[in-house]
N, C-alpha and C positions, 0 to 999 in steps of 0.2 A: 697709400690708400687705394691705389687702382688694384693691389694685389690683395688688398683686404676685400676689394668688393666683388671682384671673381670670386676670392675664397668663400665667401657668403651666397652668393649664387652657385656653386657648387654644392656645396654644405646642403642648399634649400633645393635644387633639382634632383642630388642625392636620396634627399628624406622624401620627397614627391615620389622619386620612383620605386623606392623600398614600402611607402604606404600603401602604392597603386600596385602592385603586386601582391600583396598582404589581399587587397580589397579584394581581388582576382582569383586571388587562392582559395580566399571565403566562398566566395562566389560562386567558383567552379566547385567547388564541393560541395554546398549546399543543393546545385543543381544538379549533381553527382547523387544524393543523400534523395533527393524528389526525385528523379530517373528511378531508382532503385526502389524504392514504395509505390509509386506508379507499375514497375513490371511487377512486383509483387501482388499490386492490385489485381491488375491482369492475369497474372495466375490464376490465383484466387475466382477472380469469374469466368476464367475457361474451365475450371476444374468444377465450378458448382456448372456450369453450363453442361459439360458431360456427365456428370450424375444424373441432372436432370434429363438429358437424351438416352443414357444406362435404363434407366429407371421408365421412362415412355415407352421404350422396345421391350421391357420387359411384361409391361402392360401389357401392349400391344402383340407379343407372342403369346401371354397366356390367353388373351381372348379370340385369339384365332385357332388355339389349338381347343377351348373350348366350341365352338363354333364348329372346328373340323368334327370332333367327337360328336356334340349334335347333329351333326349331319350323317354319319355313320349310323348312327344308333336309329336317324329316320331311315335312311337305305336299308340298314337291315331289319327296320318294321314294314317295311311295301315290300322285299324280297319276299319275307316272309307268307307275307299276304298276298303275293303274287304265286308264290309254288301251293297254296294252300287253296287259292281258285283253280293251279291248273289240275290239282289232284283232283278236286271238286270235280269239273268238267272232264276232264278222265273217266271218271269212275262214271260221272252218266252217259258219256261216251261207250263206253263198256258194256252198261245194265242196258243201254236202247240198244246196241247190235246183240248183245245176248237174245233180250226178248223179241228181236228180229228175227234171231238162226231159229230160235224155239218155233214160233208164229210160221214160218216157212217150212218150217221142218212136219209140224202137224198138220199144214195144208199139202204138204207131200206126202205123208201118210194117208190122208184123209184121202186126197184123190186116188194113191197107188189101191188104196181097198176100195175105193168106188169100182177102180177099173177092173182088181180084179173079182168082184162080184159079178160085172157086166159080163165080163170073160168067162166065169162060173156058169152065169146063166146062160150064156150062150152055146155053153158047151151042153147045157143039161137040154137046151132044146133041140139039138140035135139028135 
């Protein structure tokens, strides 16, 4: 009887440890099976997570290179408008020392005949 009742607690610590490794095997696989959906998940929302930053910068570069263009386009409406005054002022720069040389030029005429009238009639009263 003593050798039946080992054999029976053998028999029953046997089936305990082949369940309890069955349970374990489940177990660890299940948790194997969630690990793996989980990193999955996490792919999944880094990859929407970088479209979503793909996609922001590229906003974000077309509206800065709109922005740069707008800004070109005023630079070169004041350039414009800046060489368009200095011609402006040039040219009356120009027209006031012209009608300067002329104006200087007739008052030098004007007096060389004064003088030499005076010089004329000097000479005729001699």
């Amino acid at each position: 009887m003593k050798k039946l009742l080992l054999s029976l607690v053998l028999v029953m610590a046997l089936a305990l440890t082949f369940t309890s490794c069955r349970d374990t095997k489940e177990k660890t696989e299940d948790s194997i099976e969630e690990a793996i959906d989980d990193a999955g998940d996490a792919i999944e929302d880094a990859t929407d997570d970088i479209g979503d930053a793909i996609d922001d910068l590229s906003d974000e570069t077309d509206n800065a290179m709109d922005s740069a263009e707008a800004a070109m386009e005023e630079a070169k409406s004041d350039l414009d408008e800046a060489v368009d005054k200095a011609q402006e002022a040039t040219n009356k720069a120009m027209d006031d020392a012209k009608n300067t040389v002329n104006e200087t030029v007739d008052k030098a005429e004007k007096a060389g005949t004064d003088a030499m009238k005076k010089a004329s009639d000097k000479v005729k009263e001699y």
